[in-house]
C-alpha positions, -999 to 999 in steps of 0.1 A, spaced: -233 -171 -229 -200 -188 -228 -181 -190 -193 -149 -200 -184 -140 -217 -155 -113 -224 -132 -108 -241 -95 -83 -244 -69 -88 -275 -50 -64 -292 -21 -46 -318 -46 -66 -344 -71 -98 -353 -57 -92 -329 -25 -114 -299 -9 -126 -273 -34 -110 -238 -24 -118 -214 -50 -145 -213 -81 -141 -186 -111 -164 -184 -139 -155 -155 -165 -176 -143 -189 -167 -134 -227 -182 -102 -210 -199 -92 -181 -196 -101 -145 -173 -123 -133 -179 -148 -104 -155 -160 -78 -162 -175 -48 -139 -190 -17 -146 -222 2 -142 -231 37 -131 -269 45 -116 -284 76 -93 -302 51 -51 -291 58 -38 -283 25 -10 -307 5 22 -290 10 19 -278 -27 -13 -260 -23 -3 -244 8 28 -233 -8 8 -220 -41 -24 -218 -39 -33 -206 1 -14 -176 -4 -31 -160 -32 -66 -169 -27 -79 -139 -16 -56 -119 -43 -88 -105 -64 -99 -72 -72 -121 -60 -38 -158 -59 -58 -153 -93 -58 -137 -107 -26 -159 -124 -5 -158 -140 28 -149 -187 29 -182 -198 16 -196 -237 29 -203 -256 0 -240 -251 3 -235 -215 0 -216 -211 -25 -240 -235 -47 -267 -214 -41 -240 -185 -51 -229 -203 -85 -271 -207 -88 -280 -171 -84 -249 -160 -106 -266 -183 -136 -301 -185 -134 -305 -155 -158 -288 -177 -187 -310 -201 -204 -280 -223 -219 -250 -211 -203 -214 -230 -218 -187 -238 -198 -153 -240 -211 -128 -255 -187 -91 -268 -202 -88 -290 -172 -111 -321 -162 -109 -323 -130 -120 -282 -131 -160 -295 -145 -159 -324 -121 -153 -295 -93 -179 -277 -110 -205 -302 -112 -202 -317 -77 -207 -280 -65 -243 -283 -81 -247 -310 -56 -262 -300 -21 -275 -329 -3 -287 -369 -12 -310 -365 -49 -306 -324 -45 -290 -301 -63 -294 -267 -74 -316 -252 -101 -299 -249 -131 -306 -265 -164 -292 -271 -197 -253 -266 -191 -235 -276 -216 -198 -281 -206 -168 -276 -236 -131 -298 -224 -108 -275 -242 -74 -291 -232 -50 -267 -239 -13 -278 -253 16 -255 -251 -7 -233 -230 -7 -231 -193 -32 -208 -179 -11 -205 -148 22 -193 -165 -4 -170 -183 -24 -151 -158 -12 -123 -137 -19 -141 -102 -10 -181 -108 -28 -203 -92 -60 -176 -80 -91 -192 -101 -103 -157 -110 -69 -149 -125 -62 -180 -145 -102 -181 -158 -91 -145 -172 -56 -162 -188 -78 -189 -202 -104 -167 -215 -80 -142 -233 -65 -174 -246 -93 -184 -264 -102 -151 -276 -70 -151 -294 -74 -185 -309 -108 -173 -327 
């Protein structure tokens, strides 16, 4: 199954905040991070605020890392060769150090295959109904593609 994914994250390179994978149908995942981290003034300015704006089925308390990589595990395990479209690079590089949870472990999923879809004259933030909430621009990005095809 295909999957589209979005992050929030505290600047390039910073803290991972929020994760969103969105399904050409089915259940959608979105999960919150705790960190210690202060957010750049940008993030706390557009990002902090609406991190918890998601539909209730799917709110869910700040995750640690471990958590929520055991979360993003359960949520897959039923695919055999799930695809993850991102339009943003640094969105798979959240993503795959996620699957990370200590020195030579990581979690149990196999075969991902990961589709870079950069997107131009598209912004999936000007697009979605909450910009800058992972859940809401995965959605923009999803109906996006779904138009292109």
């Amino acid at each position: 199954m295909r999957y589209f994914l979005d992050t929030e994250y505290n600047g390039i390179g910073g803290a991972l905040l929020s994760l969103a994978l969105v399904p050409d149908d089915g259940d959608e995942l979105y999960l919150t991070f705790r960190t210690d981290e202060p957010p750049v003034e940008w993030v706390e300015r557009h990002v902090v605020p609406y991190l918890d704006s998601v539909p209730e089925q799917l709110s869910c308390p700040r995750l640690s890392r471990e958590d929520a990589a055991h979360a993003l595990e359960r949520y897959l395990r039923h695919d055999d060769e799930p695809l993850i479209v991102a339009d943003w690079p640094e969105d798979v590089a959240q993503f795959c150090n996620l699957m990370i949870t200590g020195p030579g472990d990581m979690v149990e999923l196999r075969h991902l295959t990961f589709r870079l879809t950069p997107m131009t004259n598209f912004s999936t933030a000007a697009n979605s109904k909450v910009p800058h909430n992972a859940l809401h621009d995965a959605r923009a990005l999803r109906d996006h593609f779904l138009t292109m095809e």
